[in-house]
N, C-alpha and C positions, 0 to 999 in steps of 0.2 A: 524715784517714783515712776519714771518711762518703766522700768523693767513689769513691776506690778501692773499698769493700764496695757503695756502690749500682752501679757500673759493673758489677762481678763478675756482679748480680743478673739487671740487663737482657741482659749477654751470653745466660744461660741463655734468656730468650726468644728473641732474636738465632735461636739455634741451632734454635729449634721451627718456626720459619717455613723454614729452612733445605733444601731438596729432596736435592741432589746429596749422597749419603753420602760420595761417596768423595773429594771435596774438606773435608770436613767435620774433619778431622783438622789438615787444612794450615790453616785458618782460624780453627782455637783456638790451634794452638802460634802462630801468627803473633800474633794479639789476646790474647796472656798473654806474649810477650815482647814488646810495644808497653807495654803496663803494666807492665810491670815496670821498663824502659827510662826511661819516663816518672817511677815511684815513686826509683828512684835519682836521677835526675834533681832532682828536686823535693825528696829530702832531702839532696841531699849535705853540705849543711851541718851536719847533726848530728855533734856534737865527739865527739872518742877517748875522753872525760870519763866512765867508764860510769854516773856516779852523776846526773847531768843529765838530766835532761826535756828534750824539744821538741816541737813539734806538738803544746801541747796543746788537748785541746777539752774539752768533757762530760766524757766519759769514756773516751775514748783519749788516749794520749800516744805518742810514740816515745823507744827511746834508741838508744845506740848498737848494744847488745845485741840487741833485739828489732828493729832495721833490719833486720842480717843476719841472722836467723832468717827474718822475712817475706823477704827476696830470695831467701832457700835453698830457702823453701816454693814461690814460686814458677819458681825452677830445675827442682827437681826434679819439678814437677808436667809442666811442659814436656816433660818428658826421658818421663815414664812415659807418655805419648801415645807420642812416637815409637819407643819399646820394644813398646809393644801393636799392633803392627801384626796379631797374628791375630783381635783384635777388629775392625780397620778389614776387613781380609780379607775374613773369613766374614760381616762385618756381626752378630755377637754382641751385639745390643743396642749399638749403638753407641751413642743417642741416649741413655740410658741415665746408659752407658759415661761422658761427657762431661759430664752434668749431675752426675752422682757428685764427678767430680774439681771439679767447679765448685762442689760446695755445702761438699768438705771445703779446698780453698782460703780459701773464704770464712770458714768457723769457723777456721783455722788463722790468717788476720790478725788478726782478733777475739782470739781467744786472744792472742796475739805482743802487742797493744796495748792492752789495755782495763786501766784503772785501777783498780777498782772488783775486789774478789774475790769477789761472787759472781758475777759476770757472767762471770769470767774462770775459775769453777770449772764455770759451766753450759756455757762453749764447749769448755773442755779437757775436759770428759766427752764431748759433742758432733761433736768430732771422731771420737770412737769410731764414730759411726755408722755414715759413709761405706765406713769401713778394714771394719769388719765388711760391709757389703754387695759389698765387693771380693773379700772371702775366699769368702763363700757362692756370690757371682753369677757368680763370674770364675774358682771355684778350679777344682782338676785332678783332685782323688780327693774321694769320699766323706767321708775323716776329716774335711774341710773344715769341717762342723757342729760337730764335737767342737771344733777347734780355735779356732772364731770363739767356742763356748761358755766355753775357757776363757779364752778373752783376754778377755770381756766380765764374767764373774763374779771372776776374777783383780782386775781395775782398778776396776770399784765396788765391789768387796766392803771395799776398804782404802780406798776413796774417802768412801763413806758417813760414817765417824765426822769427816771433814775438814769436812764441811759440816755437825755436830752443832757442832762444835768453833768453825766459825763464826757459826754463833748464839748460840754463849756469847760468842763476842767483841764480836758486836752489843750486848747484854745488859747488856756492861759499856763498851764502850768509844764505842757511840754512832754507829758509823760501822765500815766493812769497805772503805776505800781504803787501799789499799798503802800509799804513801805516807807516810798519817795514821797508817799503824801502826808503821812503823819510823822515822818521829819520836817516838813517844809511847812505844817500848818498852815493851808492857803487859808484867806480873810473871806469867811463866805457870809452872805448876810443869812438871817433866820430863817428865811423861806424855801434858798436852796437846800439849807440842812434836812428842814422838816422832810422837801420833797425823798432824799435820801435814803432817811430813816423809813418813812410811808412805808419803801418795799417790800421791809425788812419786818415791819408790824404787821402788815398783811400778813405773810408769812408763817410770823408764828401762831397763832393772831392773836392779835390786841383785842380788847372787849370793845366790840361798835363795828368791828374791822371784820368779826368771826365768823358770819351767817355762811359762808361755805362751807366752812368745818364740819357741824354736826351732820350734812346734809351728804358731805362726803363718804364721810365713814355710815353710815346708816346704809347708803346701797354700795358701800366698796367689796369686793371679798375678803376673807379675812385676811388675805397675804396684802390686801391693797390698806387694812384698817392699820393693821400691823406697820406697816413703812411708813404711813403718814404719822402715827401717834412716835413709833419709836425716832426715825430721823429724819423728815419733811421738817415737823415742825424747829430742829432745833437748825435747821438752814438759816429764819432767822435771825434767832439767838449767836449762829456764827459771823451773821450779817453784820450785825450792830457791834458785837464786839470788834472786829476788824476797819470797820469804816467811824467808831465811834469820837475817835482821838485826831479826828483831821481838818476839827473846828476846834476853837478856842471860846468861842461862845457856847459850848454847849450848856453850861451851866444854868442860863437862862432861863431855857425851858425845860430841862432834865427832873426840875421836881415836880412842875405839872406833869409830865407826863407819867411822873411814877406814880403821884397820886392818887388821876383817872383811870391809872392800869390796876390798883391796889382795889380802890373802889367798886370796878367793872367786876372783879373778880368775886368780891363779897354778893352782889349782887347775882350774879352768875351760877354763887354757891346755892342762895334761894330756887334755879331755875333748876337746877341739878334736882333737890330735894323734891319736886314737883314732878320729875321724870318719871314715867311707866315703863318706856322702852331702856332697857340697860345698855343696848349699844346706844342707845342718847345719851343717856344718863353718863360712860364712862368721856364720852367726846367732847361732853361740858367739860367733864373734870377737867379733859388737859386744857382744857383754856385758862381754867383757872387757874391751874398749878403756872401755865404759860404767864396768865400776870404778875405771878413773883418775880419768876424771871425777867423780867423786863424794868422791872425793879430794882432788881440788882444790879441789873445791868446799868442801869441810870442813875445810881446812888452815885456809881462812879470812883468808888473806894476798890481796893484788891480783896479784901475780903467779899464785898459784894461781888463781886466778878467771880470771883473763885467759887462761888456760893450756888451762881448761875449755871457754872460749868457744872456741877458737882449735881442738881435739880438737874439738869438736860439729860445726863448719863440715867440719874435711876429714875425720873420718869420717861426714858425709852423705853426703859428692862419692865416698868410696875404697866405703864400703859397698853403696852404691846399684850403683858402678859393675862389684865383683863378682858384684851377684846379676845384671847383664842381661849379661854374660859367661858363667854358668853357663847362664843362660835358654836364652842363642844356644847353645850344648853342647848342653842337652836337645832344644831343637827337629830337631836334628840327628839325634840317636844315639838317641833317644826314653827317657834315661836320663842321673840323675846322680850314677850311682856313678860312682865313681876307679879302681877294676878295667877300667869299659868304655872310660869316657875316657883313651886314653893315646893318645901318639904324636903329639901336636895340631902339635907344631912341622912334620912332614913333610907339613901338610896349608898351611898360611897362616902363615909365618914372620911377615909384616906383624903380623896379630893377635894371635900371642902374644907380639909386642911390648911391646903393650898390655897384655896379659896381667900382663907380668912387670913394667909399671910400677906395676899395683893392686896385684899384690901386693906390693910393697917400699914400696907407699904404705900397705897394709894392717900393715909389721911396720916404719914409721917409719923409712925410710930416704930419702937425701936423696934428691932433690931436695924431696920432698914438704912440703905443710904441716902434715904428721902429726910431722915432725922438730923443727919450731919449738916444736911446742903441746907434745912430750913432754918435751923442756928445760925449757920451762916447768913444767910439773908437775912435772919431777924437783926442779929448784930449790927449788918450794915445799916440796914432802911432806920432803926434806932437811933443810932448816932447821929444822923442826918436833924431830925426833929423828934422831942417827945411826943406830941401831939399825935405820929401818925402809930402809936402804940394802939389805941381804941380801933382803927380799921384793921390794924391786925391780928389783935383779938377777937374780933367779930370773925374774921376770916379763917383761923385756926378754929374756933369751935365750929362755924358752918359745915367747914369741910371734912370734919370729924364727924359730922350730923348724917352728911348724906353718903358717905363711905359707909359707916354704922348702919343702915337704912338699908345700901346694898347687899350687905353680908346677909342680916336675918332676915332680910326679904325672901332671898334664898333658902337659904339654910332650914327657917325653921316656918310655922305654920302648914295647916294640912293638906298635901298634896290629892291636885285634882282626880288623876289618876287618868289621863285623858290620852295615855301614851302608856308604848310598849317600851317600857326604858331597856336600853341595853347598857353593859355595864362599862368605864373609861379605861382605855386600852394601854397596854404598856406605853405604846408612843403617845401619850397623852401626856401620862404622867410623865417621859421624859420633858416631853417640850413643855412643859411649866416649872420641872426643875432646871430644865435651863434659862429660864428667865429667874428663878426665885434664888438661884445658886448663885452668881454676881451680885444678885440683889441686897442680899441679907451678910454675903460673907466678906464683903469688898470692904465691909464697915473694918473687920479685923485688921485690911492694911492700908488704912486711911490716910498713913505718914505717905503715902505713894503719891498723893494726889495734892498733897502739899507739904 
């Protein structure tokens, strides 16, 4: 893993010697999918096993887990270059621009591999940086300071007692490696757990936890909506899966908290359906789809788990690929309300093709890998109790309500005319087949991911 975080390093100088701006785009997505190319390459061998180590060193390891999160990190960093074409454009700081994504890559591997928790709590805070310099540097309105303010005191504020908590562990336990901790199951009482887990719910966020979320992505740029939806939020999701097995009480509280996160989510689904703005409307979604997972995750079975990992990956690829869908809308109509945006189909039938595969990949219908991953989590959260079938019935039709709601909001009804439309560019269409292209066809090699 050193080889990969020091190459990341020297590219950022690569790019400072660099003259020619406007090739300057075309030769990072090219040298970040050469790495990335290379890094699958070089691990394919790591087993379906999720509970197995490889690669390891010091203080990285890979599993299987954290392979596909770094390959997703770097998919989607790829993709938010070629979305930000009005930064290559105008030259908005581009140099900038590019070292940004390159230093929050590099804390995102680090985080994804590092054995050791504090190392792995100082990069998951870390990555915060960049994501807030996206918001402030890159955003569109004003509110943009408020917003970066509270995504930043939102995530350390529940972060702080995590890293008290792990100096208590130090204190007693001698050592702060994963690994060492969920062999030795220290006896924590409920409280220090809860504090733990907090960070890791913020994170993704939990429903009650979320009020940064919609407010980030609303004034983020698309390359900032983009990294938070595809892999900010599944930091959590990595959080809880690694730190979750190093209590033995956890049992206690794990079906309350699936319940409240099940719940939150149905509810959540009502607030989505009420949305005008579609960059509101999609940043609800992932919260919601975010309460499955949390779900899964605390059912505490392998299938559930597996279910979780499985929802993280293609709500990266479906999330990401609605906010540079809306993006393309705004650039357009210079607006993303649903009142302005109608009538899309009589403009680029092609595109809202596209259109209508996110959203049926966004409400888990097939062909998508949102299908596989929600079977899975129904199975799990099912077995646990009959009883919690009725909230997830409410919450499957909800979210099929206001997916549905998205699409022919769009699509159909008579457009205002209020706008010079111009028509979606070859690089348009790639960068949505490159999100729709994993999305829909990964289903064919499903045996790969278990």
């Amino acid at each position: 893993m050193m080889k990969y975080t020091i190459m990341i390093m020297l590219i950022k100088f690569l790019f400072f010697s660099f003259n020619k701006k406007c090739m300057l785009n075309i030769l990072f997505q090219n040298i970040l999918i050469t790495l990335m190319v290379i890094f699958m390459l070089n691990y394919s061998y790591i087993s379906l096993n999720m509970m197995d180590f490889y690669a390891i060193q010091y203080l990285w390891a890979l599993d299987f887990f954290s392979f596909w999160m770094i390959n997703l990190s770097f998919w989607i960093i790829v993709l938010m270059m070629l979305a930000s074409l009005k930064v290559v454009k105008y030259s908005k700081f581009l140099f900038l621009f590019i070292l940004n994504l390159l230093i929050m890559l590099f804390f995102l591997i680090m985080t994804f591999s590092v054995l050791n928790l504090l190392a792995f709590y100082i990069m998951f805070e870390a990555s915060l940086i960049p994501t807030l310099f996206l918001i402030l540097g890159w955003g569109y309105q004003v509110e943009r300071i408020q917003a970066g303010m509270y995504m930043m005191l939102y995530t350390l504020f529940f972060s702080l007692p995590f890293l008290l908590v792990m100096l208590y562990i130090n204190n007693f336990m001698y050592s702060v490696d994963i690994e060492y901790l969920n062999l030795k199951k220290m006896d924590f009482d409920m409280f220090l757990y809860n504090i733990i887990m907090l960070a890791f719910l913020v994170k993704i966020p939990m429903f009650s936890l979320h009020l940064w979320l919609p407010k980030a992505h609303v004034e983020a740029p698309v390359s900032g909506s983009m990294i938070l939806a595809g892999v900010m939020l599944k930091l959590g999701g990595y959080g809880i899966y690694r730190l979750m097995f190093i209590c033995d009480k956890l049992m206690n509280n794990s079906m309350m908290i699936m319940i409240y996160s099940l719940v939150g989510s149905v509810y959540l689904s009502f607030v989505c359906m009420r949305q005008v703005d579609m960059k509101s409307l999609v940043a609800y979604s992932s919260v919601v789809h975010m309460g499955l997972v949390v779900g899964g995750l605390f059912s505490l079975e392998l299938i559930g788990i597996q279910g979780a990992f499985l929802m993280m990956i293609s709500h990266g690829l479906c999330s990401s690929g609605l906010f540079c869908m809306v993006n393309m809308f705004y650039e357009r109509t210079l607006s993303r309300s649903l009142i302005i945006n109608k009538g899309m189909l009589s403009y680029c039938p092609s595109m809202m093709m596209m259109w209508f595969l996110l959203c049926m990949g966004n409400m888990s219908a097939p062909p998508s890998l949102n299908l596989i991953s929600e079977i899975y989590l129904l199975i799990s959260l099912v077995s646990l109790t009959g009883y919690i079938i009725i909230i997830l019935m409410m919450f499957l039709f909800f979210s099929s309500c206001y997916s549905l709601y998205l699409y022919s909001y769009v699509c159909y009804g008579k457009s205002l005319g209020f706008y010079s439309f111009s028509s979606f560019s070859v690089r348009e269409f790639i960068l949505i087949l490159m999100h729709l292209i994993p999305l829909n066809f990964l289903i064919l090699k499903i045996d790969m991911f278990f």
